[in-house]
N, C-alpha and C positions, 0 to 999 in steps of 0.2 A: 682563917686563911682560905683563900679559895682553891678549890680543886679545879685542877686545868690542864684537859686536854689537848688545847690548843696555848695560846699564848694571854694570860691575860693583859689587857692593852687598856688601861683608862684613858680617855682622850685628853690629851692636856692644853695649857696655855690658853688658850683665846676662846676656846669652841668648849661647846659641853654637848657631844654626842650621846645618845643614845646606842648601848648595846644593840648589835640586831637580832641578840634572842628575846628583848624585851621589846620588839616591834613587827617582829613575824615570829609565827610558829610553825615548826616545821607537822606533815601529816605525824599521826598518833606512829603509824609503822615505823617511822623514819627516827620519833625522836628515841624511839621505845628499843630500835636497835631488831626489831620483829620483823622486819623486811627480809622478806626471803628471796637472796640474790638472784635466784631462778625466774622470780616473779616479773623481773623488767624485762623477762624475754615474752612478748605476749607469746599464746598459744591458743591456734586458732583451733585444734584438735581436741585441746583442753575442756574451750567453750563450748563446742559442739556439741561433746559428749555430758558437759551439766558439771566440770568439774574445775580446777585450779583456784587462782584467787579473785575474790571478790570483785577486786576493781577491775577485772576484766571480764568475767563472768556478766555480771549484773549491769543491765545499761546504764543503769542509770547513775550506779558509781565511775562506771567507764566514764561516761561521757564528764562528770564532777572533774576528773583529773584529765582531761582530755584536753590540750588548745589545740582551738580547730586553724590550722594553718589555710595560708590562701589555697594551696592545692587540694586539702583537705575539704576544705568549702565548696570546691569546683566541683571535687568526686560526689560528696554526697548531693548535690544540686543534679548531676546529670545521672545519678541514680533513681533519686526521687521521679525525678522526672519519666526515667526508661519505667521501672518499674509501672508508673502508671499507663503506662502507653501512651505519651506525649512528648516524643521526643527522647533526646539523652542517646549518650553514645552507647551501644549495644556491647563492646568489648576495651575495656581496661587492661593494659599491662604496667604492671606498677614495677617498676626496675630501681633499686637500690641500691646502696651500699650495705653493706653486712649493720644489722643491725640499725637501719637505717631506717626504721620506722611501717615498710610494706604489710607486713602482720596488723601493727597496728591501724592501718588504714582498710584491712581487708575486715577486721572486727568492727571498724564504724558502721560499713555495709551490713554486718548480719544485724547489728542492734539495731537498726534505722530499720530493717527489712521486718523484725519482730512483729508488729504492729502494737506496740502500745501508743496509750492514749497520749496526746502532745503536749499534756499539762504535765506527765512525769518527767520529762527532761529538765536538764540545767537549764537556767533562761536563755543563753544564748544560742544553746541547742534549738530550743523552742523556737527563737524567730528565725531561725534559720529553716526550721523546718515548715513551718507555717508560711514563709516567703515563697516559698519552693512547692506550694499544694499539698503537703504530709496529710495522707488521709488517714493514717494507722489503720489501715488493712495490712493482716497479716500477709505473706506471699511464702511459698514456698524459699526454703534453702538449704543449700548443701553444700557441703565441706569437703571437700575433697585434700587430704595434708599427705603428699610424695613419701614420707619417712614414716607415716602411719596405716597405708596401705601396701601390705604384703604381693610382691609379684608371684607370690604362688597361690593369690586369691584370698580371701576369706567367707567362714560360714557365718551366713546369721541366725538368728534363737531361732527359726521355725525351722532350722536347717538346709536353706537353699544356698547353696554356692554360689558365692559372688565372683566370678573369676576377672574380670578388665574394669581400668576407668568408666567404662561406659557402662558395664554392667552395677558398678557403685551409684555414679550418678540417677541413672533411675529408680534404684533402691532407696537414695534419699529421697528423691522427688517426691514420690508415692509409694512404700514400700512392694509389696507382690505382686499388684495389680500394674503396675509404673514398670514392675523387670519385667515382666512378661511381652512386655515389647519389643524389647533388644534381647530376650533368652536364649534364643536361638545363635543369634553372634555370641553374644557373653560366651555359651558352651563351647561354639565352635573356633571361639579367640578369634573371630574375624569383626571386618569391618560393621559398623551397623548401617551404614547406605540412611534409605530413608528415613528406617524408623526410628531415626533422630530426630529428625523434621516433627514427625507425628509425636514424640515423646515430649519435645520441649513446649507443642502447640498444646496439648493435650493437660500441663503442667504449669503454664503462666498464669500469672505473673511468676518468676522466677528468680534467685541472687544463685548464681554459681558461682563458688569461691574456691581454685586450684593455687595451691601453692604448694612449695620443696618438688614441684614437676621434674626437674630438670635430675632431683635425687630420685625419685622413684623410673624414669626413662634410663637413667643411667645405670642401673643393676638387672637389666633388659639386652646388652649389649652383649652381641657373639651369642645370644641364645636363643633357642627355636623352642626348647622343651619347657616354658613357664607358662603358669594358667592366665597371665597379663599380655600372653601375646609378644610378638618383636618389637625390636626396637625400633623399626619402621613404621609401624599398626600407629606407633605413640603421637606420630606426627601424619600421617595420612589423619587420623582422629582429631590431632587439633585442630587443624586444617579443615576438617566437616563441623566442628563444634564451633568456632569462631564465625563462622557462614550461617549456620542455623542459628542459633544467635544474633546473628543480625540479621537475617529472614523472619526474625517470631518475635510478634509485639510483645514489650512487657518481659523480656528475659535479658537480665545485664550479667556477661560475663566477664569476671575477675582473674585474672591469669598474674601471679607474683614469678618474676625472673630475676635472679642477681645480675647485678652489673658488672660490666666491661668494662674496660679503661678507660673509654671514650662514648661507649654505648655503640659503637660499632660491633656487630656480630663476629667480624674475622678479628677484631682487638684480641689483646690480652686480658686475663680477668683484672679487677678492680682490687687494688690491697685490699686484703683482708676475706676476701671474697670466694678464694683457691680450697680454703676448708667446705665451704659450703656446696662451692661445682665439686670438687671430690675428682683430681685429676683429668688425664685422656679421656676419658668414656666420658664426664660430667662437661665437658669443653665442648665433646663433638653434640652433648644434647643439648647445651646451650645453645647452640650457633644454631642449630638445626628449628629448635622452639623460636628462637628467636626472627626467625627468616620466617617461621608461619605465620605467627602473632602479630609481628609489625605489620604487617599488606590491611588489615582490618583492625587493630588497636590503636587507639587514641594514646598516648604514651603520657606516664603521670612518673614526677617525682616527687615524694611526699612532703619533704620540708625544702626549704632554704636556709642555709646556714644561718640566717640573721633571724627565723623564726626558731632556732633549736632552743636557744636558751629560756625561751617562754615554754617550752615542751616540757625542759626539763625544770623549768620553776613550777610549772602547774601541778606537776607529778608531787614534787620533792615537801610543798609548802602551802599553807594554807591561805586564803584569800586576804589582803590589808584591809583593813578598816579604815575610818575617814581619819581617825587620827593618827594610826601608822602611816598612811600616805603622805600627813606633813612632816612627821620624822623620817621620812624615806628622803621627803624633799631638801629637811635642812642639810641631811647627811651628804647626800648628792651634793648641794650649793658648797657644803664647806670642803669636798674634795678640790672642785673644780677650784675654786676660791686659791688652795694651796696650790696646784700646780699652777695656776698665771703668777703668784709670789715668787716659788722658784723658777723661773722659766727654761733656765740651761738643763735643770736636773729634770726635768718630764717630755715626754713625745710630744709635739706641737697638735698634735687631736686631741690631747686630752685638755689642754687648752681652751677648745672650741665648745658651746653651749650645747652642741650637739652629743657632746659628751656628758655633757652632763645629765641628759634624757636618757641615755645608754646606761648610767651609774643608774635611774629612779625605774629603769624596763629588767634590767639582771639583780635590781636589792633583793637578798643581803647578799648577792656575790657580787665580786667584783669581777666588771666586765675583760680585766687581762687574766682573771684564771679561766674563763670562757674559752676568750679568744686563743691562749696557749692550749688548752685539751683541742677545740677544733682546728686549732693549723699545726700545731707540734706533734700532739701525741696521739691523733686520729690518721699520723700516717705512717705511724707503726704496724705491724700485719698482721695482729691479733684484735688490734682495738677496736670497739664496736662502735664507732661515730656517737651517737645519744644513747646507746645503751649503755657504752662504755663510762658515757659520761655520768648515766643515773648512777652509775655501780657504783663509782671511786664517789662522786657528792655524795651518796647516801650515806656512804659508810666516815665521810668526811663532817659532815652535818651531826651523826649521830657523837660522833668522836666531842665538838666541840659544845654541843648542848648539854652534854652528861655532863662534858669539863668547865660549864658556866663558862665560856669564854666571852672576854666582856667588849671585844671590838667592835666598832661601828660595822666594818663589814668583815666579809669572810675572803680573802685573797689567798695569792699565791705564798706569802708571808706567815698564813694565817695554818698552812696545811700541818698537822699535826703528825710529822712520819714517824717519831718514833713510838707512836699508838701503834700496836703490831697489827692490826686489820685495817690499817689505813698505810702501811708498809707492803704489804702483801698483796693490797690490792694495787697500787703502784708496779711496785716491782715485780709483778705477774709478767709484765710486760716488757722487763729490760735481762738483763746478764744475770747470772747469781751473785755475780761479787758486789751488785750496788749495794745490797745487805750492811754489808761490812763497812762498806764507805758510806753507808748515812751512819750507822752508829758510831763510827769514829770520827766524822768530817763535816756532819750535818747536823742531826737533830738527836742524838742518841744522850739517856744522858750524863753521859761522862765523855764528852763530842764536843770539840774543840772550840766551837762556839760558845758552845756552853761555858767552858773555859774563860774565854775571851771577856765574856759577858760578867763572869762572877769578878774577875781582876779589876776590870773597867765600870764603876758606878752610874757614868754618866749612859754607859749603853747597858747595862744591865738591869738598871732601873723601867727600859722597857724593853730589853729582850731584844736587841737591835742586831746583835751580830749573827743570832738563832734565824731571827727571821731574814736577814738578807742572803743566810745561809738555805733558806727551805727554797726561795726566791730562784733562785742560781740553782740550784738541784732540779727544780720543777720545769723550769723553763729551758735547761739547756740539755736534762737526762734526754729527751728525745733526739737533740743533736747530733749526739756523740754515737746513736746509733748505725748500722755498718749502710751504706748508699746514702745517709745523709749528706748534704752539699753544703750547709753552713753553720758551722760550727760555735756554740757558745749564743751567751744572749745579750744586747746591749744594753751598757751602763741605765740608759733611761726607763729601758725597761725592767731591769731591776728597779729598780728606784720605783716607778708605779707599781710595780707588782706587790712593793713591801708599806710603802708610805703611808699613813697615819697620821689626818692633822694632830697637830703636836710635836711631830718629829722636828728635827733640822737636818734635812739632807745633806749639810756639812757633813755632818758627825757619819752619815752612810760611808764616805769616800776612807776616814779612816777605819772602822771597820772591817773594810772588803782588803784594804793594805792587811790588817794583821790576820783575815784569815790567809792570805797570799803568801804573809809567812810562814805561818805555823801550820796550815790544813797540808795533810799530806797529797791530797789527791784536788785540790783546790787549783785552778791556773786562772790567767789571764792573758791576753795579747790583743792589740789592735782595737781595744774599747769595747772589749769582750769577756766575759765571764762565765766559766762553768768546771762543773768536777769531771775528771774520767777516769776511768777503770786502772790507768797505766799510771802509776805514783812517779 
């Protein structure tokens, strides 16, 4: 008998799919359950100092799990370029969404800046940088990370006092010989005036990489007695660093700011985004950074949501091979195949060929568990957009590889809640009491589906009522949350989230009847479905 953390699904009737753990495999971290959840947070402070994990440390793993999106291609091209003194924009503000990828875009620039030789990157790495003049000359860089630099200064081993941003940034540059430029500000916590100019001339080719700014300005506010100077110094400084920077060939400055609602400075911040500004004081440094930075930054957002899912297959999963690619392909044709069969019961895009390129771009997932983490459950005010999304995959992936799950693909259907680290990392995110309601209503098992399933042969023999049960939980839990505007998920999309050639989507509609009976927190209305908190 097989063990199974997910659902196991043989493909029946007409079609003889392949598992998709026998046609990808997931990375060694991921299947092995070794992924340490901290890890999908890059750390640029991390790298800096020689430590964290591997695949972000080492470029050359970096860049292995790295898709290089269009704006990511754009960044390191006008890098390349600055760095050489040929062009390229001299200042980048990468403005995000919480976990939105900025960090990771601020680590392409240091490994690119390394200067290793062009033959160790990934191949696409390589013509990319070979397109662009990569001469692997090393250049100078420095790291500047707002939550790792102390406003009361720090000493370094030969014991000199670092006390301001400016006084760090030359310390990197060029250790004692590089401060002694600006030492006289550093001590005095005042401005550095020229010997900026002469510091970055003096120090090019250059990569300045400033992020969490907006945390380390904001523990500056209301105080005059800190060895970092006011809260004013912070932005008169950006203001001269953004300018000198674009005055000094060869020095590209990096500057990471969270997002607004709108990317307008006087906006609201951006869900999810309010932990990171860190109330009134992180608002007023926002706005304030934000009205420097823009007069001379080229403004970058790092993905597009249509490229996330490739971000997060690259990460999650290892590369196909030529013959997984045709089993990626039959898998795909016989989805699509089913939904033009039924045609009342599926979304009319999934219909279209072009979906069918979407099923063979997100294999083994299914492109409606995508699409519901980034429009459902990415506008929750914890969830991290693609970090969010590594976090629950990873630990989703691990869940059904251990449990041999033998489906074609991995869907909303497919999500294994009552595995308690695939419950937990869900339900991080919602009420305390959804706990209770999946293991009574959902997926738990002595959970009414469950029930449903053992009574009924004909759906129990594939686990039908379980899954349109995770289906309806996954896709509507975000709903039911409080400023939500539409409540529940519709019939079709149930039905793509769960379906599995082989099915008959008859047999769905009675199903979702007898959880409507018997589920105590189960509802329905208006050709909608979902569970909520209030029985």
């Amino acid at each position: 008998r097989r063990r199974t953390g997910g659902t196991s699904i043989e493909s029946q009737g007409s079609v003889n799919l392949k598992p998709w753990r026998e046609v990808v495999s997931p990375h060694a971290d991921v299947a092995s359950g070794r992924f340490q959840q901290a890890e999908f947070a890059a750390d640029l402070w991390q790298v800096h100092i020689g430590e964290g994990a591997e695949e972000y440390r080492d470029p050359v793993a970096f860049f292995n799990r790295t898709y290089i999106t269009e704006s990511l291609k754009r960044l390191l091209e006008t890098s390349i370029n600055r760095m050489s003194g040929s062009g390229g924009d001299p200042v980048v503000q990468l403005q995000t969404n919480f976990g939105g990828g900025k960090t990771h875009s601020m680590l392409s620039l240091w490994h690119v800046a390394a200067g290793l030789p062009v033959g160790d990157f990934p191949q696409e790495t390589q013509e990319l940088l070979t397109a662009n003049g990569y001469s692997a000359t090393k250049v100078n860089r420095v790291a500047i990370v707002g939550n790792h630099f102390s406003p009361s200064g720090v000493t370094k081993d030969d014991g000199t006092q670092v006390n301001t941003i400016w006084g760090e940034l030359a310390w990197q540059l060029g250790g004692t010989e590089a401060y002694a430029i600006v030492s006289k500000a550093d001590r005095d916590r005042t401005h550095p005036g020229d010997a900026l100019h002469e510091l970055l001339a003096k120090y090019a080719p250059a990569v300045i990489l400033i992020d969490e700014w907006v945390a380390y300005a904001r523990s500056l506010v209301g105080r005059d007695d800190l060895a970092g100077g006011t809260f004013d110094d912070q932005f008169t400084f950006a203001q001269s660093l953004t300018e000198a920077a674009k005055g000094t060939s060869g020095v590209l400055l990096a500057i990471s700011i969270p997002a607004s609602e709108t990317g307008d400075a006087n906006d609201k911040i951006a869900v999810g985004n309010a932990e990171e500004v860190g109330g009134q004081n992180g608002l007023e440094a926002l706005k304030r950074l934000q009205n420097v930075v823009r007069r001379v930054a080229d403004q970058w957002r790092p993905a597009s949501s249509d490229e996330a899912y490739h971000i997060v297959k690259q990460r999650l999963f290892k590369q196909p091979d030529a013959a997984s690619l045709a089993a990626i392909g039959a898998t795909a044709k016989a989805y699509v195949e089913m939904y033009r069969k039924y045609t009342d019961d599926f979304p009319r895009e999934a219909r279209d060929s072009a979906y069918e390129d979407r099923i063979k771009a997100t294999y083994p997932i299914h492109p409606e568990l995508f699409d519901t983490l980034y429009e459902e459950w990415s506008s929750l005010e914890r969830f991290q957009r693609t970090r969010g999304v590594l976090r629950l995959m990873s630990t989703v992936i691990h869940a059904l590889w251990t449990g041999e799950d033998a489906a074609p693909l991995i869907m909303p259907g497919s999500i294994p809640l009552a595995t308690s680290n695939v419950n937990s990392e869900l339900t991080q995110y919602l009420q305390d009491s959804w706990k209770t309601i999946i293991d009574a209503d959902v997926d738990g098992p002595n959970s009414e589906p469950g029930r449903i399933d053992k009574e009924k042969p004909l759906f129990g023999q594939r686990a039908l009522t379980k899954r349109l049960a995770r289906t309806v939980f996954f896709g509507a839990a975000p709903t039911i949350a409080p400023g939500s505007v539409h409540k529940g998920l519709g019939a079709q999309r149930v039905f793509l989230g769960t379906a599995v050639p082989g099915d008959v989507p008859g047999n769905f509609h009675a199903a979702l009847t007898q959880l409507g009976d018997r589920a105590t927190y189960f509802y329905s209305g208006s050709g909608k479905y979902w569970y909520d908190v209030q029985p």
